[in-house]
N, C-alpha and C positions, 0 to 999 in steps of 0.2 A: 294680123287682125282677128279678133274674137268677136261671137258672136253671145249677147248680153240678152238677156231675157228680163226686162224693166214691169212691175209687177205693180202700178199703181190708176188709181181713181180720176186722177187729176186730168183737164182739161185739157191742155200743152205742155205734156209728158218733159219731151226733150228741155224745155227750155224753163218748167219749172222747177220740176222735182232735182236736177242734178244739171247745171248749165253747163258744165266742162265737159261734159258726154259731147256735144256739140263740135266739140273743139277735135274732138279723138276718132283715129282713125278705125271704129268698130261700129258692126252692122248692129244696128239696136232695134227688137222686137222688145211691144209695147201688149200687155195684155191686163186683163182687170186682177187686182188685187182680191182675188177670190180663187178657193182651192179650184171646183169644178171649171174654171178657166185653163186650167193646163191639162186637166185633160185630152184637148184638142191641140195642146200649144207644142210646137215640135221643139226638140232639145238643143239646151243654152249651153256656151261654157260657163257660162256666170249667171247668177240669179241676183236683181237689185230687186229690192222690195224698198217702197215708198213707204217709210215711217215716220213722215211727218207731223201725222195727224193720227189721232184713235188707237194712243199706241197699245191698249188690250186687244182690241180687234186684229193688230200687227204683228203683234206677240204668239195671239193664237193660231195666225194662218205662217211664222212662221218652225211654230213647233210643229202645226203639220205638214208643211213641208221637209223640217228634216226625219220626223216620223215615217213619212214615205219613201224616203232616200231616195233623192234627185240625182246623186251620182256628181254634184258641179259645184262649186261655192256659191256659197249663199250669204249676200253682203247687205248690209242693211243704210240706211240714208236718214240718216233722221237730222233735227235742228240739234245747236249746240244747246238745246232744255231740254233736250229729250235723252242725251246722254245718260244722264244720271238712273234713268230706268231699266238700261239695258244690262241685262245679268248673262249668266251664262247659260239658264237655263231654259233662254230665249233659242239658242240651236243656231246660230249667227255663228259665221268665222272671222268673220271685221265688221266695221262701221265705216261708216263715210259719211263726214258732214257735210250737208246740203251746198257745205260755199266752199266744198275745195274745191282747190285749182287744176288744172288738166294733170299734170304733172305727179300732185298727189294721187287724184285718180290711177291713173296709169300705174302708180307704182302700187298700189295697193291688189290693184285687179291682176298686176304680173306675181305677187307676192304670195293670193290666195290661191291660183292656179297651181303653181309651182308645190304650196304644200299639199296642195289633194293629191296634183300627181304623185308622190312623195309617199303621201301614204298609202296609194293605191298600189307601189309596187312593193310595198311591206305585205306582211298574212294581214288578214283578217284579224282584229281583235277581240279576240276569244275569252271569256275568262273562264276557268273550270273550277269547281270546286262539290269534287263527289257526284252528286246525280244531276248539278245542276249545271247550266253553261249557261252565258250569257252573252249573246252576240251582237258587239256594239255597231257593227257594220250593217243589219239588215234592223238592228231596233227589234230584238227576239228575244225570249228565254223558253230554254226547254229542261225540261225535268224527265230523265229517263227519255228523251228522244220525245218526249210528248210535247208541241207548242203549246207553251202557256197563254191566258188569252188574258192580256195587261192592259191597263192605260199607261198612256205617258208616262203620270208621276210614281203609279206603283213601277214601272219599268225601271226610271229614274232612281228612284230608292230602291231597289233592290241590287239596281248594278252598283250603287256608292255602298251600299254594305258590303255586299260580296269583293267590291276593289279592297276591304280592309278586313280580312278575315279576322276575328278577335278580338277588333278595337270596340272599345265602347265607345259610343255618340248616345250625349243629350239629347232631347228631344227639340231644345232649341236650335244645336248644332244642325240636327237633320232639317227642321225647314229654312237653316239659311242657306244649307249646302246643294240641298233637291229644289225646294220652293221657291230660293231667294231673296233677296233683300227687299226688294217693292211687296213682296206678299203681306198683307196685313192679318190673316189670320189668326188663329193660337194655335197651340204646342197639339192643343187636341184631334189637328187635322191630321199627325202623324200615328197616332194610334188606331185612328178608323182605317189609313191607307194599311197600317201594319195589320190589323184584324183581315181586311180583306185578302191582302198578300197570305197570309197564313190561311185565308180560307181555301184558297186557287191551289196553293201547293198542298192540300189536302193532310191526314193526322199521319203518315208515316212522315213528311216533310217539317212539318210545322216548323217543330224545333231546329230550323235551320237558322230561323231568327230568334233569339234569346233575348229576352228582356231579365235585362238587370233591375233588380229592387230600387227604387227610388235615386237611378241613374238617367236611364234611358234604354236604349236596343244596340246589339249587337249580333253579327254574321257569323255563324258557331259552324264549325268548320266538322264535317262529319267523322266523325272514327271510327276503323274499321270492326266489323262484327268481331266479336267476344270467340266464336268456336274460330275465325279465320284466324286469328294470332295463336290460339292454341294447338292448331293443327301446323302452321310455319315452327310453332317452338315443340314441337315434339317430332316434325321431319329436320328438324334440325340438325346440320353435323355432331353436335355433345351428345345430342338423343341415337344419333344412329350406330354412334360406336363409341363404347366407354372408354376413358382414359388409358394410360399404359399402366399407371398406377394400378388400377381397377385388376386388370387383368393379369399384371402379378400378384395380388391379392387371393384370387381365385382360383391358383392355379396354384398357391405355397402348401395350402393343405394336403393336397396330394403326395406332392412328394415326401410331406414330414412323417403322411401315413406307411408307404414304402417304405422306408425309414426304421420303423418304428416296428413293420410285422417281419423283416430280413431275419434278425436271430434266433427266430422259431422253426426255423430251418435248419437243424443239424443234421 
């Protein structure tokens, strides 16, 4: 038996938002569909959030939910119209429509459990690249050990560049891959997140994002300083000791010279 943290508005929680919870043998806490509500709410193995209705509003409470890292899956319920909205940039591990059966339930909520514990006893996913790291586990970047201070979406796009060090992405590609598909904005939202990103990593970082001419942005992978390859190639084996060639070379004159003053010797 698991214990479900049900996260909505509604009047008769159990028997509207999701009627097969009824049927199932789990202890189900009911609290408002508001961040500052769990504050006080003590900890779920599962998190349902009611997305039936106002799904920006649903959207936003739960990106921040997983922005805070609840530590438990976070499953979402919505009608079978409301499907077509959910992206991945929503921070949801499943969906469950309003009118599944106990059974689907069940299996869904055994399914989501299983992969958190799953990836809770993998590291941490880290990604490093030069000064920067990216930790998708607490929802962090640090540059030089320093925490960067992000939102969401700059967080969001900066760890989809950094997953592809070198690749170039259009500008479209990036707000269907960060923003998603329901986002109705323009291409011009990714240049304001990129100015800002470029401002927080400050002028020795900037160029960590490269913009390509009349392409889009790219994750430019740092390379090492200019004296540090010079000093590796000049402590180098070939630098510390010349060839054998070399060294009969330098050593042939000598003897041609002995050679050479012997018969002045009578």
């Amino acid at each position: 038996m698991s214990s479900l943290l049900l996260l909505t508005n509604a009047l008769q929680p159990s028997t509207e938002v999701l009627p097969a919870l009824g049927l199932l043998l789990h202890n189900v806490r009911v609290a408002p569909a508001e961040g500052p509500a769990l504050v006080d709410t003590p900890g779920a193995d599962v998190i349902l959030v009611d997305g039936r209705r106002d799904l920006p509003q649903v959207r936003s409470l739960c990106q921040l939910l997983r922005s805070t890292g609840p530590g438990c899956p976070l499953l979402l319920v919505v009608t079978e119209g409301g499907l077509a909205a959910v992206t991945a940039d929503w921070g949801v591990d499943d969906v469950l429509l309003d009118t599944a059966g106990p059974a689907e339930v069940e299996a869904r909520l055994r399914l989501a459990t299983g992969r958190r514990q799953n990836a809770a006893d993998d590291s941490p996913m880290e990604i490093r690249n030069g000064d920067l790291s990216v930790d998708e586990a607490t929802y962090s970047a640090k540059l030089k050990g320093r925490v960067l201070d992000l939102t969401f979406k700059e967080f969001e796009l900066i760890k989809y560049l950094a997953q592809h060090p070198g690749r170039v992405f259009t500008r479209a590609q990036l707000l269907q891959e960060v923003w998603g598909y329901d986002y109705f904005g323009g291409t011009r939202t990714v240049d304001v997140h990129v100015r800002r990103l470029r401002a927080k990593l400050g002028p020795e970082h900037e160029s960590l994002i490269g913009t390509v001419r009349n392409v889009g942005y790219r994750f430019v992978t740092p390379e090492k300083p200019e004296r540090e390859r010079t000093e590796k190639t000049a402590t180098g084996p070939a630098a510390a000791e010349p060839p054998a060639s070399g060294r009969d070379e330098a050593a042939a004159p000598e003897k041609s010279e002995v050679r050479a003053t012997a018969p002045t010797k009578r």
